[in-house]
N, C-alpha and C positions, 0 to 999 in steps of 0.2 A: 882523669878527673881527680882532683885533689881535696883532700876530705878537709872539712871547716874543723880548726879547734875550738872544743867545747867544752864545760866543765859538767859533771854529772844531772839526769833529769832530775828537780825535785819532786817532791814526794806529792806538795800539789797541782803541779801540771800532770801529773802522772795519774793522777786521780781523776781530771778533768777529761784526760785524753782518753782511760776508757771509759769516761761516762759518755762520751760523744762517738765512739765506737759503739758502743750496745746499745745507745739510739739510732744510730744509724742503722743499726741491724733488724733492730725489731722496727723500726718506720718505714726503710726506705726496703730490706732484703735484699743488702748488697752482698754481693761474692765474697768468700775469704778472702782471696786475693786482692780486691777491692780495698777492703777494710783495711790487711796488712799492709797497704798503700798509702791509707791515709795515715796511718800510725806511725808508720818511719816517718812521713812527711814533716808530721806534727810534734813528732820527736825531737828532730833534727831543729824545726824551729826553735822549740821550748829551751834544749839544752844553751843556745847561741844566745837567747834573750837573756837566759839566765846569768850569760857571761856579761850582759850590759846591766846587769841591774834589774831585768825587766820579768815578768813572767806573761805566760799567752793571755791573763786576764789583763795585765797593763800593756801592753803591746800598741804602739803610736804607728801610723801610717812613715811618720819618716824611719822609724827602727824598723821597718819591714823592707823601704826602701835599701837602707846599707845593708841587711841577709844578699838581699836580691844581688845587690851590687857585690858581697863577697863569694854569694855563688858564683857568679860572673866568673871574679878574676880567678875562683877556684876549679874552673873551665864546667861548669854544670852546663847542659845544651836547654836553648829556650824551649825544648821538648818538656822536657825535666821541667824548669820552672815554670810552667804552663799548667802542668800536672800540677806542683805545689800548690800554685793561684787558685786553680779549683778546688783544692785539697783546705783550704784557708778560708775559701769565701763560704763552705760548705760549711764546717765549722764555727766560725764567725756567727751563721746567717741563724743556725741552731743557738748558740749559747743565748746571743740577743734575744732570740724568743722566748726561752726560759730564764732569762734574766739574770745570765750568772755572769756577764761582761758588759762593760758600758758603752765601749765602741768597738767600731768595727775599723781595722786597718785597711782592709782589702777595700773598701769603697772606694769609688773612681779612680781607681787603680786598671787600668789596661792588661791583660796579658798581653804576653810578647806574640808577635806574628810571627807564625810556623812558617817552612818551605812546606808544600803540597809533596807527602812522600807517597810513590805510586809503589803498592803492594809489586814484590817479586816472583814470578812463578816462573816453572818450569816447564819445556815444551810440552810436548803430545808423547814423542817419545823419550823424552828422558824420564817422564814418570812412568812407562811404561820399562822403562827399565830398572827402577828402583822398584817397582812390584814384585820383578823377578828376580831381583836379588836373593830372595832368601832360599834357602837350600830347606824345600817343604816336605823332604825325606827326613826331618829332625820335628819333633813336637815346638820345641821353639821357635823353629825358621817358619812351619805351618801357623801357628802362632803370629807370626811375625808378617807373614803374605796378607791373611785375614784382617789385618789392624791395618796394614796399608794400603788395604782394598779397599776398607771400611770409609778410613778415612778422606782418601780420596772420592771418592762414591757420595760421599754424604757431607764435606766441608766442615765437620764437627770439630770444635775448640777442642785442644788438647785436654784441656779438664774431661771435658765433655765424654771424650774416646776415653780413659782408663779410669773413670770413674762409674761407668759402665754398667749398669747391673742387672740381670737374666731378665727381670719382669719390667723392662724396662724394649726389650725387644720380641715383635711377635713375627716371625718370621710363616706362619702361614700366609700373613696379610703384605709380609716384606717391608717394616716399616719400624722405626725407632721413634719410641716417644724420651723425647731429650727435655734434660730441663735445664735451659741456659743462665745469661745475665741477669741477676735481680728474680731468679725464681721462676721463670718464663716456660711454661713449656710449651716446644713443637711439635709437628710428627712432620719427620723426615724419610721416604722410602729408599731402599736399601741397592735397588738396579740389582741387576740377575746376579752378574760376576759378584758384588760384594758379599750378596746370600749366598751363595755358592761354599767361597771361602771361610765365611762366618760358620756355616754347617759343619765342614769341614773339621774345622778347629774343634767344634765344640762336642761334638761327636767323639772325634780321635786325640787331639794334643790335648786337652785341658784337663781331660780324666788322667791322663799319664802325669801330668804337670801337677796335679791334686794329691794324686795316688791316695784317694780316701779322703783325703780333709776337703773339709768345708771353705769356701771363698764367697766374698760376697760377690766381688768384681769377676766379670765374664773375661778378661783377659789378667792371668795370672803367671807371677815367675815360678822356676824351680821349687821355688821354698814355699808354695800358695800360697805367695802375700800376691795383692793388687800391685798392678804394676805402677808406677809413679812417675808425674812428668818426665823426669830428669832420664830415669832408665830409659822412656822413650822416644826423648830425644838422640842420648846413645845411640839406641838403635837404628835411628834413623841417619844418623851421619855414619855409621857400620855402613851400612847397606847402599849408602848414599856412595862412599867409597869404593864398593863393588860395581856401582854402576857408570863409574868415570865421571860421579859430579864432583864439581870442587866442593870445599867442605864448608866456603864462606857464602856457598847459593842455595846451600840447602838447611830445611828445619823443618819441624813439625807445621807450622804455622805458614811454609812457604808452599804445603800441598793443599791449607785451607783456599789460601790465594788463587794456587794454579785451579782448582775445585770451582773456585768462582771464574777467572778468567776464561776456563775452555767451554763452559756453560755458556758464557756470552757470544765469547764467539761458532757457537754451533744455534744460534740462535735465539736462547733461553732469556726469557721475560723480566724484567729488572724487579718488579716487583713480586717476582716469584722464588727469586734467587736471594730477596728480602727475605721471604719467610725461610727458606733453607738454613741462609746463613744465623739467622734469629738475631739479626740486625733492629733497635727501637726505630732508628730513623733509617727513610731511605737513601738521605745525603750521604750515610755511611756506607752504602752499597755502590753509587752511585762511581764511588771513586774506579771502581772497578772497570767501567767504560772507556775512561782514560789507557788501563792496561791493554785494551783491547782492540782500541784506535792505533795504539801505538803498534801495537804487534803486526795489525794489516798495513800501516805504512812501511813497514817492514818489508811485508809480503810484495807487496805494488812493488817497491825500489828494487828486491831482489829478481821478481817474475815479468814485469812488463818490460817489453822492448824500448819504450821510451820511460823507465823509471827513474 
């Protein structure tokens, strides 16, 4: 992808952009990540208008057509400016309402049509061999079986899993109350193995892992800070290597998948694997059946004599 040249945000889009952040925040109680989402978005936009002359309050439907077209030849996927479009219209649909722009670019404006991308997962046994990766003789590696126990067990967004915090799980009743997208909370149960290992960990590695200090997050590094995406994603393509996966089929986010996939296919209820996942809609769950159609075509061509 090839980045747009722009010339610096000014001072009054920049002003704009976080006032439409922190209403979005306090209206809607969208995710950090969310937010940081729409801010690059509307960024990106601002500085490019800025280079035409234009700011997000003058902004014409045809200057938003040529961004669109220079993300284009800038190779941005209609992923990406799909995300923008909603990132725009959302924006837009706010300022009109509080009267601080006069039009709106994004009207009758189409987003681009997506491919149908079907979630990745991993078999039966190859997660079962990346649980076992970790060497659970180390407070880290026990550490590390427990998060991928957990994980897998309970489908939890990677936020979700290392943002984690003690009163946040009751393991007499076996159960995690999460609080997901937009503020949401679930309660999702933990299945014996996850408890198991959760006990495990919190009992013996974490006290070692603490030595004394205070954490707020129930899964902690060396140094008793909270662990963080990034670190455990690391760890997951670590262990992912020990387990003979390639490094391009696996991720944090590919054992949410497998999490939902192997539920479907052991029979488990679409709309119960809705509240699991802490999915708003069920057409976002739904995709899932797809992964799973496909998998027993699989099965049929491999195992039947006339496949």
């Amino acid at each position: 992808m090839i980045e747009i040249e722009s010339p610096p945000l000014t001072d009054h889009d920049r002003a704009a952009i976080e006032q439409f952040v922190e209403r979005a925040w306090s209206e809607f109680g969208l995710a950090e990540n969310t937010l940081a989402s729409y801010r690059s978005d509307l960024i990106g936009f601002a500085r490019w208008l800025g280079g035409q002359g234009a700011s997000l309050a003058t902004a014409s439907r045809e200057l938003l057509f040529r961004y669109l077209a220079a993300r284009a030849a800038a190779k941005y996927t209609a992923r990406s400016n799909a995300r923008l479009l909603s990132t725009l219209r959302r924006y837009y649909k706010l300022m009109r309402r509080l009267g601080l722009v006069e039009q709106d670019p994004t009207l009758l404006l189409d987003a681009p049509k997506l491919p149908r991308a079907l979630p990745k997962a991993l078999s039966e046994g190859e997660v079962e061999a990346l649980i076992r990766a970790p060497d659970i003789a180390t407070p880290l590696g026990l550490r590390d079986r427990a998060m991928l126990e957990l994980l897998y067990a309970t489908g939890l967004r990677v936020s979700e899993l290392v943002g984690l915090r003690a009163d946040q799980i009751n393991l007499r009743q076996g159960v995690l109350r999460v609080t997901g997208k937009g503020g949401k909370d679930r309660l999702v149960p933990l299945g014996e193995e996850a408890q198991h290992w959760l006990e495990q960990y919190v009992q013996q590695s974490r006290p070692v892992l603490l030595r004394g200090r205070v954490a707020e997050a129930v899964f902690v590094t060396a140094r008793a800070a909270g662990m963080t995406r990034q670190m455990f994603w690391t760890m997951v393509k670590k262990h992912g290597q020990v387990a003979g996966i390639a490094s391009q089929r696996i991720s944090p986010h590919v054992l949410r998948h497998s999490f939902a996939t192997h539920l479907l296919n052991h029979g488990a209820d679409l709309r119960a694997l809705q509240l699991l996942l802490g999915h708003s809609s069920l057409s976002t769950t739904q995709i899932y059946t797809y992964v799973a159609r496909e998998g027993l075509k699989r099965l049929h061509a491999q195992h039947h004599p006339r496949g």
